[in-house]
GUFI-208252 format. One record per atom (N, C-alpha, C): x, y, z; residue in three letters. Coordinates in steps of 0.2 Angstrom, whole numbers, plus 5000, padded with zeros to 4 digits. Atoms other than C-alpha are relative to their C-alpha. Layout:
BEGIN
XYZAla
...
//
This chain:
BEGIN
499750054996Unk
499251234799Unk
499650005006Unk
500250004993Unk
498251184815Unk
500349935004Unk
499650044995Unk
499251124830Unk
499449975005Unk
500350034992Unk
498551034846Unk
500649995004Unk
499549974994Unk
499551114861Unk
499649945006Unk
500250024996Unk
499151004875Unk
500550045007Unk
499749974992Unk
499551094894Unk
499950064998Unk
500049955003Unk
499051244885Unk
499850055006Unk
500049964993Unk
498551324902Unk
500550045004Unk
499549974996Unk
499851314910Unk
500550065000Unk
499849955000Unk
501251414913Unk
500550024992Unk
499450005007Unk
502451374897Unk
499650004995Unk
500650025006Unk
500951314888Unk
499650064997Unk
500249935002Unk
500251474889Unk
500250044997Unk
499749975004Unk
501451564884Unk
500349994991Unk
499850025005Unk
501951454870Unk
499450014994Unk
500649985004Unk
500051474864Unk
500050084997Unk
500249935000Unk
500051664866Unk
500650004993Unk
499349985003Unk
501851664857Unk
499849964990Unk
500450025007Unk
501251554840Unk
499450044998Unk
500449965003Unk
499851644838Unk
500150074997Unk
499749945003Unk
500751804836Unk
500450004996Unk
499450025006Unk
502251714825Unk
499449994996Unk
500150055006Unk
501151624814Unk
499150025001Unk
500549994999Unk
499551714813Unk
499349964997Unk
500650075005Unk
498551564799Unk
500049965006Unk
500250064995Unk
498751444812Unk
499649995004Unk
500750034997Unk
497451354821Unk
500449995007Unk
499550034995Unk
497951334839Unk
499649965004Unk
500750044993Unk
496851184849Unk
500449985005Unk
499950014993Unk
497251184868Unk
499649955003Unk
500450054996Unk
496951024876Unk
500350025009Unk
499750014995Unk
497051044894Unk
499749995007Unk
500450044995Unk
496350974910Unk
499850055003Unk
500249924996Unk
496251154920Unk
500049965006Unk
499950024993Unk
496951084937Unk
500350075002Unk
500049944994Unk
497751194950Unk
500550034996Unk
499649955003Unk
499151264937Unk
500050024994Unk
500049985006Unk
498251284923Unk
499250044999Unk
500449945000Unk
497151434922Unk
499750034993Unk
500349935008Unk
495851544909Unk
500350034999Unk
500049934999Unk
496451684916Unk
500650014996Unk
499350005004Unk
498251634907Unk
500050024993Unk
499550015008Unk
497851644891Unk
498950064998Unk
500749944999Unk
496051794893Unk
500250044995Unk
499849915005Unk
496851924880Unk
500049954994Unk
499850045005Unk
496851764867Unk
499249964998Unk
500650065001Unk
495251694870Unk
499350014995Unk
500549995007Unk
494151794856Unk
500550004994Unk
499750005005Unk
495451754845Unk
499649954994Unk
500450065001Unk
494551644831Unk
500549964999Unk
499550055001Unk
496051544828Unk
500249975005Unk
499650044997Unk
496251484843Unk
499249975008Unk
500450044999Unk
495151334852Unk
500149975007Unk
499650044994Unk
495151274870Unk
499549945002Unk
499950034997Unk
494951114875Unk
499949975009Unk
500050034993Unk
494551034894Unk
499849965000Unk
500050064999Unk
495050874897Unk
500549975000Unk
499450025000Unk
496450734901Unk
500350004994Unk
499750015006Unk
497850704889Unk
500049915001Unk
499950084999Unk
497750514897Unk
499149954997Unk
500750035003Unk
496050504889Unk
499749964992Unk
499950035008Unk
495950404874Unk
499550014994Unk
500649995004Unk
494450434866Unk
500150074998Unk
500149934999Unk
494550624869Unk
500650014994Unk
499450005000Unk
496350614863Unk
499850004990Unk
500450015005Unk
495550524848Unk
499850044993Unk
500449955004Unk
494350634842Unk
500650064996Unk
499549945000Unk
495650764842Unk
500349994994Unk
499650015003Unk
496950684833Unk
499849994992Unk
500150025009Unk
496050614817Unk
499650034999Unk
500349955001Unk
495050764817Unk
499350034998Unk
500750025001Unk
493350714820Unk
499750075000Unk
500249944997Unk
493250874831Unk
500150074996Unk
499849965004Unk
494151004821Unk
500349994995Unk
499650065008Unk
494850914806Unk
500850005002Unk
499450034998Unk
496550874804Unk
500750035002Unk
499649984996Unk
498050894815Unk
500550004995Unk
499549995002Unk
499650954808Unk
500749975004Unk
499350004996Unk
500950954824Unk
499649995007Unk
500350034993Unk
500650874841Unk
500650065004Unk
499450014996Unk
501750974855Unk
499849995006Unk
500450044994Unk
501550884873Unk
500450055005Unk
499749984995Unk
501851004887Unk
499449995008Unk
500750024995Unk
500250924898Unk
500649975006Unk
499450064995Unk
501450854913Unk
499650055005Unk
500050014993Unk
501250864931Unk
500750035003Unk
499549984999Unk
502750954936Unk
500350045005Unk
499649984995Unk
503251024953Unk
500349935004Unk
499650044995Unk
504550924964Unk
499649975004Unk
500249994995Unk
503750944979Unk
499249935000Unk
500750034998Unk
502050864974Unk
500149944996Unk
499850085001Unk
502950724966Unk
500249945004Unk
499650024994Unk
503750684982Unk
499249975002Unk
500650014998Unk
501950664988Unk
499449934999Unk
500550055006Unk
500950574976Unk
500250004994Unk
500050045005Unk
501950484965Unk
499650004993Unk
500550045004Unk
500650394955Unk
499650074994Unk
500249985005Unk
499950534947Unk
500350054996Unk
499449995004Unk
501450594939Unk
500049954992Unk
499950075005Unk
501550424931Unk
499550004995Unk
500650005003Unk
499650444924Unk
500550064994Unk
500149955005Unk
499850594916Unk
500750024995Unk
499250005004Unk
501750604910Unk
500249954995Unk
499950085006Unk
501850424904Unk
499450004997Unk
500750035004Unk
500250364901Unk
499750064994Unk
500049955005Unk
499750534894Unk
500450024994Unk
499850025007Unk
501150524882Unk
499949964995Unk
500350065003Unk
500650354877Unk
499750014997Unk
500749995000Unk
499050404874Unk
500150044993Unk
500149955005Unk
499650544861Unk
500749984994Unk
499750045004Unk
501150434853Unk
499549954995Unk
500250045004Unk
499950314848Unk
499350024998Unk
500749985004Unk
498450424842Unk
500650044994Unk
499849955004Unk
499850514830Unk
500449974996Unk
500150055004Unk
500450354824Unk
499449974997Unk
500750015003Unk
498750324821Unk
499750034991Unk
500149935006Unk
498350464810Unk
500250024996Unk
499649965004Unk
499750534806Unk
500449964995Unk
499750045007Unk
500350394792Unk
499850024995Unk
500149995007Unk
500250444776Unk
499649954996Unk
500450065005Unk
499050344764Unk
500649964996Unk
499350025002Unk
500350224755Unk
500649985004Unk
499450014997Unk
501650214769Unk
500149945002Unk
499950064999Unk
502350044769Unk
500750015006Unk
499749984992Unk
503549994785Unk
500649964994Unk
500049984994Unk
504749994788Unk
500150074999Unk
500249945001Unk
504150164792Unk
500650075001Unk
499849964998Unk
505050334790Unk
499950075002Unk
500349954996Unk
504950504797Unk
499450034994Unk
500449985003Unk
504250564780Unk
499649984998Unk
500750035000Unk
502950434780Unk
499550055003Unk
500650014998Unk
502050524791Unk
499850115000Unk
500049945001Unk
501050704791Unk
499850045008Unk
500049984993Unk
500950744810Unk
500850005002Unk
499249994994Unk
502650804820Unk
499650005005Unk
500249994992Unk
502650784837Unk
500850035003Unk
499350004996Unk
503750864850Unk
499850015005Unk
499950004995Unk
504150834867Unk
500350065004Unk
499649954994Unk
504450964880Unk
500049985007Unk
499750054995Unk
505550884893Unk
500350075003Unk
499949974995Unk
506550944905Unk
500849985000Unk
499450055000Unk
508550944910Unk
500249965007Unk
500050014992Unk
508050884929Unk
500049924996Unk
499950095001Unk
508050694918Unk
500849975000Unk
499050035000Unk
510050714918Unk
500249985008Unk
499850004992Unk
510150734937Unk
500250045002Unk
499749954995Unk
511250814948Unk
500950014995Unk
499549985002Unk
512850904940Unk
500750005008Unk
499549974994Unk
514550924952Unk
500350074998Unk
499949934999Unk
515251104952Unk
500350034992Unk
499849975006Unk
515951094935Unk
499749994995Unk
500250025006Unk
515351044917Unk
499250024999Unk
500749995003Unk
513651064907Unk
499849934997Unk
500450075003Unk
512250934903Unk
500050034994Unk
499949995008Unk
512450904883Unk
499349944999Unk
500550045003Unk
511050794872Unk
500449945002Unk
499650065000Unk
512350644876Unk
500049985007Unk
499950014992Unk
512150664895Unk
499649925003Unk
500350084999Unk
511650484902Unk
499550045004Unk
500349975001Unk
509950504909Unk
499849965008Unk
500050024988Unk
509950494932Unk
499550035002Unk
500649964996Unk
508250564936Unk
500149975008Unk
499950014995Unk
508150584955Unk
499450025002Unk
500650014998Unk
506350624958Unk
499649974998Unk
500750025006Unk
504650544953Unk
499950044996Unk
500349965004Unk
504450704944Unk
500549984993Unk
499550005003Unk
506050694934Unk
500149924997Unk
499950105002Unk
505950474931Unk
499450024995Unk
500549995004Unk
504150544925Unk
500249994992Unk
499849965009Unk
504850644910Unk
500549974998Unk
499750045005Unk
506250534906Unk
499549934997Unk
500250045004Unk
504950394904Unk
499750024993Unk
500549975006Unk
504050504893Unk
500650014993Unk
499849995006Unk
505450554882Unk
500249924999Unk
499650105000Unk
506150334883Unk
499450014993Unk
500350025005Unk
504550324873Unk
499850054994Unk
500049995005Unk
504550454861Unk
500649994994Unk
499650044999Unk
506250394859Unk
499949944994Unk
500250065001Unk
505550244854Unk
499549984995Unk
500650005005Unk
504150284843Unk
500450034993Unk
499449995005Unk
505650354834Unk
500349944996Unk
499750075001Unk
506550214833Unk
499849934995Unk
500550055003Unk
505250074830Unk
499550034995Unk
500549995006Unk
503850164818Unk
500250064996Unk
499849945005Unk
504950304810Unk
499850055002Unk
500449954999Unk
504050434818Unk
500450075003Unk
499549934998Unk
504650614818Unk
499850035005Unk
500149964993Unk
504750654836Unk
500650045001Unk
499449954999Unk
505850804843Unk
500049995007Unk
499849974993Unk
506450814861Unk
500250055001Unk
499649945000Unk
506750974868Unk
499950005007Unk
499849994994Unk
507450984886Unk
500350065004Unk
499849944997Unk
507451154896Unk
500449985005Unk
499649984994Unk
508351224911Unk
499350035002Unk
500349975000Unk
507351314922Unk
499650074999Unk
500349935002Unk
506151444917Unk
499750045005Unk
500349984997Unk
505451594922Unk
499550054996Unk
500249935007Unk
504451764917Unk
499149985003Unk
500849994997Unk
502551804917Unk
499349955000Unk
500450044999Unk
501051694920Unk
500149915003Unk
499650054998Unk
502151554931Unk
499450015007Unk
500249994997Unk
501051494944Unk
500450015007Unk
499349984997Unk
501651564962Unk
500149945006Unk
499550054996Unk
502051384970Unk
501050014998Unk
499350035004Unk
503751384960Unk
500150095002Unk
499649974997Unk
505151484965Unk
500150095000Unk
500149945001Unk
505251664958Unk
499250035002Unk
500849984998Unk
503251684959Unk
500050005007Unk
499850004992Unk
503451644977Unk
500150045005Unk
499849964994Unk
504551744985Unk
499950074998Unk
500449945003Unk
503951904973Unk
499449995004Unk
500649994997Unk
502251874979Unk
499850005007Unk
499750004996Unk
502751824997Unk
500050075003Unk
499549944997Unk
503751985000Unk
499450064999Unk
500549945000Unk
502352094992Unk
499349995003Unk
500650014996Unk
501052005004Unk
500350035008Unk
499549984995Unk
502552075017Unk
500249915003Unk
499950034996Unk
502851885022Unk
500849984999Unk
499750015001Unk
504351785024Unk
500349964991Unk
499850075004Unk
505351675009Unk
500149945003Unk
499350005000Unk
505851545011Unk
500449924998Unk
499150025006Unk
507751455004Unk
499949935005Unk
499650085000Unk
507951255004Unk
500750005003Unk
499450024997Unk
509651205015Unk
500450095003Unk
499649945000Unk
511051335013Unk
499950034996Unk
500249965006Unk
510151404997Unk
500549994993Unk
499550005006Unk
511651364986Unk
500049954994Unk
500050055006Unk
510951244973Unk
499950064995Unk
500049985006Unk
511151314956Unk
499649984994Unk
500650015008Unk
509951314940Unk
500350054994Unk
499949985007Unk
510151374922Unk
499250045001Unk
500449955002Unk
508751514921Unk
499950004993Unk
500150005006Unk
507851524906Unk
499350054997Unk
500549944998Unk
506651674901Unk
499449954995Unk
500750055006Unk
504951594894Unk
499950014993Unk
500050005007Unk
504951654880Unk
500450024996Unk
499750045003Unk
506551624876Unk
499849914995Unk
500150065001Unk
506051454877Unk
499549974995Unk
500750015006Unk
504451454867Unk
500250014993Unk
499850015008Unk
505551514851Unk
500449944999Unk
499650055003Unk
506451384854Unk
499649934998Unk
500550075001Unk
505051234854Unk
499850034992Unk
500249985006Unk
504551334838Unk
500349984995Unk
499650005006Unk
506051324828Unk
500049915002Unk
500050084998Unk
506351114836Unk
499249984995Unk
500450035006Unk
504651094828Unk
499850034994Unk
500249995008Unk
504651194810Unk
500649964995Unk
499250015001Unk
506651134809Unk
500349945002Unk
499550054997Unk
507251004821Unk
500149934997Unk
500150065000Unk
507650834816Unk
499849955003Unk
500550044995Unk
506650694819Unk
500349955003Unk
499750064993Unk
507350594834Unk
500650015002Unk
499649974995Unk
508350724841Unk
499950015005Unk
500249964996Unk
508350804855Unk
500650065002Unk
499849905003Unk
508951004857Unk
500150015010Unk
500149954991Unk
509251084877Unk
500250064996Unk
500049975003Unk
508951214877Unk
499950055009Unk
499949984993Unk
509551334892Unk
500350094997Unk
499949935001Unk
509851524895Unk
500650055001Unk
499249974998Unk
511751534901Unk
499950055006Unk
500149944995Unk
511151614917Unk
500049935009Unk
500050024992Unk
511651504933Unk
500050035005Unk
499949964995Unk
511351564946Unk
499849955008Unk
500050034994Unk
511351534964Unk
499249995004Unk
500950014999Unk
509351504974Unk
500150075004Unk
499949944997Unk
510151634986Unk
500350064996Unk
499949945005Unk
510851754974Unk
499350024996Unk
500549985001Unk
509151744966Unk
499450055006Unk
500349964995Unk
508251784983Unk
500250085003Unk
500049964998Unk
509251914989Unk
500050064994Unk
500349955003Unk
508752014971Unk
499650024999Unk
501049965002Unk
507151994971Unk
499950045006Unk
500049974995Unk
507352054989Unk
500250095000Unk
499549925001Unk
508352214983Unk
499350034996Unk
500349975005Unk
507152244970Unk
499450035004Unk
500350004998Unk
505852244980Unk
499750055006Unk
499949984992Unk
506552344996Unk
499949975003Unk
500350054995Unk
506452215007Unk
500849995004Unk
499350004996Unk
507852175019Unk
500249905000Unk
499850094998Unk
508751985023Unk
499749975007Unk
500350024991Unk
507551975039Unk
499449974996Unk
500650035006Unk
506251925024Unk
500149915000Unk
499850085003Unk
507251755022Unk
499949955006Unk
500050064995Unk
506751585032Unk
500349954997Unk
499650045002Unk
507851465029Unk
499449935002Unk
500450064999Unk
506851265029Unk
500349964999Unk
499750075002Unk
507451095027Unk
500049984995Unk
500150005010Unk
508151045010Unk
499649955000Unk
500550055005Unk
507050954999Unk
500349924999Unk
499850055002Unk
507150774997Unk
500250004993Unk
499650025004Unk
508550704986Unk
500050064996Unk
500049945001Unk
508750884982Unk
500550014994Unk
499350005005Unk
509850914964Unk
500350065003Unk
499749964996Unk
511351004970Unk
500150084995Unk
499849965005Unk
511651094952Unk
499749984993Unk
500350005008Unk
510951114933Unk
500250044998Unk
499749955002Unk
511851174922Unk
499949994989Unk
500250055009Unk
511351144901Unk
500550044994Unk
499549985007Unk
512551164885Unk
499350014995Unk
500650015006Unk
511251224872Unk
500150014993Unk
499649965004Unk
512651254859Unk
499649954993Unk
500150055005Unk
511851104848Unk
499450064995Unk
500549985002Unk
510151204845Unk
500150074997Unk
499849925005Unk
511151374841Unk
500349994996Unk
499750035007Unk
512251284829Unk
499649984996Unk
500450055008Unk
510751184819Unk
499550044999Unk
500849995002Unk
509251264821Unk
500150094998Unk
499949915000Unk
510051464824Unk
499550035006Unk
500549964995Unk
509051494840Unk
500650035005Unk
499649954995Unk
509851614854Unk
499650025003Unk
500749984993Unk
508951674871Unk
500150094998Unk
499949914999Unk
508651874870Unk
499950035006Unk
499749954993Unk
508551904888Unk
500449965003Unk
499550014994Unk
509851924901Unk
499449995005Unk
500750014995Unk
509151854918Unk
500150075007Unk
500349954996Unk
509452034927Unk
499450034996Unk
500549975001Unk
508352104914Unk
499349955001Unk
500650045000Unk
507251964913Unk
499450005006Unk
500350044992Unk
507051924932Unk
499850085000Unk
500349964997Unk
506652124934Unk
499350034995Unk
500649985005Unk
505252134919Unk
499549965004Unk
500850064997Unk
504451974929Unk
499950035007Unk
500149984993Unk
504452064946Unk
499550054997Unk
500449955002Unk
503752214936Unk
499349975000Unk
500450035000Unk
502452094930Unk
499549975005Unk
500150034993Unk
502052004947Unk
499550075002Unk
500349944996Unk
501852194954Unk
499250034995Unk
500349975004Unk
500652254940Unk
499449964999Unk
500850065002Unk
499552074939Unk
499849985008Unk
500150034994Unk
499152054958Unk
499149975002Unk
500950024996Unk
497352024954Unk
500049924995Unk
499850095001Unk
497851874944Unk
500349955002Unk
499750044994Unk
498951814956Unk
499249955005Unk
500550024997Unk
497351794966Unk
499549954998Unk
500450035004Unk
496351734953Unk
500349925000Unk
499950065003Unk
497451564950Unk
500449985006Unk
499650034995Unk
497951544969Unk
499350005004Unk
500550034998Unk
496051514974Unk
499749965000Unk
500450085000Unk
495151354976Unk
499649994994Unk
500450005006Unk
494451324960Unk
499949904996Unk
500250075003Unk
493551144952Unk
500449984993Unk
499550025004Unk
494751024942Unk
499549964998Unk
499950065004Unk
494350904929Unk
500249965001Unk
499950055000Unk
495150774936Unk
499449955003Unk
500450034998Unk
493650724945Unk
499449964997Unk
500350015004Unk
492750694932Unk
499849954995Unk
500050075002Unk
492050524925Unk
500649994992Unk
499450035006Unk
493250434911Unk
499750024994Unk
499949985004Unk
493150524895Unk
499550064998Unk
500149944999Unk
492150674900Unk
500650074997Unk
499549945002Unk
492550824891Unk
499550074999Unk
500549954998Unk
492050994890Unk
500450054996Unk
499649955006Unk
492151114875Unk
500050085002Unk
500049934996Unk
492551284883Unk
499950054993Unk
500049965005Unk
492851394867Unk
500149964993Unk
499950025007Unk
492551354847Unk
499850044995Unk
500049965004Unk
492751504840Unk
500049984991Unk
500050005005Unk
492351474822Unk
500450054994Unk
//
């Protein structure tokens, strides 16, 4: 089977590539991925002489590149598309909009309709259904597309869909249309909407990376408002079994949440990494909350343990204290994917660059 992983750099994406290659060792794995500021070699270096696995540089909003890819000019033919190529902190959504839009929508766009392309069976007359076609696609979303929870309940697949960021409107437009490529051409798409994750190779803008690396620089943290917004924690590679099983198993034009029953508080987080670390409560700078800040997230993932048999294997004390280990014992990677380094975005329109083709 050979998949095209897009986002494969990043943080999830990397892991998810590491994680397949080890489950499914025939499979071919092509990484497309633009290698901007959160998606690194260095992530995915102990896989890179593997022959089975092929990387990629260059947009997902590129159509030609996308192209090649898809109908298998480049490496022959695609079995499974999974899209985790997104643009994904809050913060720099707040910022610059627009390229959120690019690359979440557009970029989805881009890879709905080359897998409709391709991915039709010879013979398949319309109106089209999922077994018509020999490419799966799945989506990995997010549960910040439901919005903000109040003190009680859990978001379920049935949750109406309140994004409150550019980042969060992003990825619900993306899953609207694969949604819709469902819908309209029969095409077997899966949704899969996390909680937040964490665990090794996250780069250190995002929360946990942060205040580990922070405190082992000796500086401050520091906590949004009164620190008391809540998340669903979810260990990475929990969540990669689960995008596994969504795409060997999940029905086409579901979609699955998939969260790790670990809510916790920003300040309960802070003061254990603080403890972990020996560090005192003089470490914490309190800052001004974040615009349109969600207050709580909280996800029912009972669907995906009931159909598919998936279930998280870490607790997030163990979890959260293997990733602090990890942090402390990789300090030279840390460096490595927090210095200024040249992006592909700059790059003229359908520019590509084949970094590894391990035969």
């Amino acid at each position: 089977m050979r998949l095209l992983i897009t986002g494969g750099l990043g943080f999830i994406g990397s892991n998810l590539v590491r994680y397949l290659l080890k489950t499914h060792p025939t499979y071919e794995i092509i990484n497309l991925d633009a290698e901007t500021y959160a998606g690194h070699r260095e992530n995915l270096a102990d896989v890179d002489s593997n022959p089975k696995y092929k990387l990629v540089v260059g947009r997902v909003e590129d159509e030609k590149l996308v192209d090649e890819l898809v109908s298998g000019k480049m490496f022959g033919p695609i079995d499974g598309i999974i899209n985790l190529a997104a643009e994904s902190h809050v913060d720099r959504s707040i910022s610059d909009p627009f390229v959120f839009v690019k690359s979440n929508i557009m970029g989805t766009q881009v890879l709905l309709d080359a897998a409709f392309k391709y991915g039709l069976k010879a013979g398949a007359s319309q109106p089209y259904k999922p077994e018509d076609y020999k490419i799966r696609y799945v989506q990995v979303s997010t549960d910040e597309v439901y919005g903000s929870l109040g003190p009680e309940g859990l978001f379920t697949e049935e949750t109406p869909l309140q994004p409150n960021s550019p980042y969060s409107a992003s990825k619900t437009g993306a899953d609207m249309l694969c949604r819709a490529y469902f819908h309209t051409y029969g095409m077997p798409t899966v949704i899969t909407r996390c909680s937040n994750n964490y665990g090794p190779y996250q780069h250190p803008e995002k929360l946990i990376p942060l205040f580990i690396t922070n405190l082992l620089k000796g500086e401050q943290v520091p906590v949004y408002g009164d620190g008391l917004n809540v998340r669903d924690w979810l260990q990475v590679e929990d969540h990669c079994s689960a995008i596994d099983l969504a795409f060997h198993k999940g029905v086409a034009g579901e979609v699955y949440n998939v969260g790790g029953h670990n809510e916790r508080t920003n300040m309960y987080i802070t003061k254990l990494i603080i403890s972990e670390l020996g560090k005192g409560e003089e470490s914490i700078k309190y800052v001004q909350d974040r615009l349109g800040h969600d207050r709580r997230y909280a996800i029912d993932s009972s669907k995906i343990q009931r159909e598919l048999g998936w279930k998280p294997k870490h607790t997030f004390e163990t979890g959260i204290r293997e990733t602090i280990k990890w942090y402390t014992e990789n300090t030279e990677w840390v460096k490595a994917v927090t210095k200024p380094h040249a992006s592909t975005a700059g790059k003229a329109e359908g520019t590509k660059e084949l970094v590894k083709t391990a035969q």
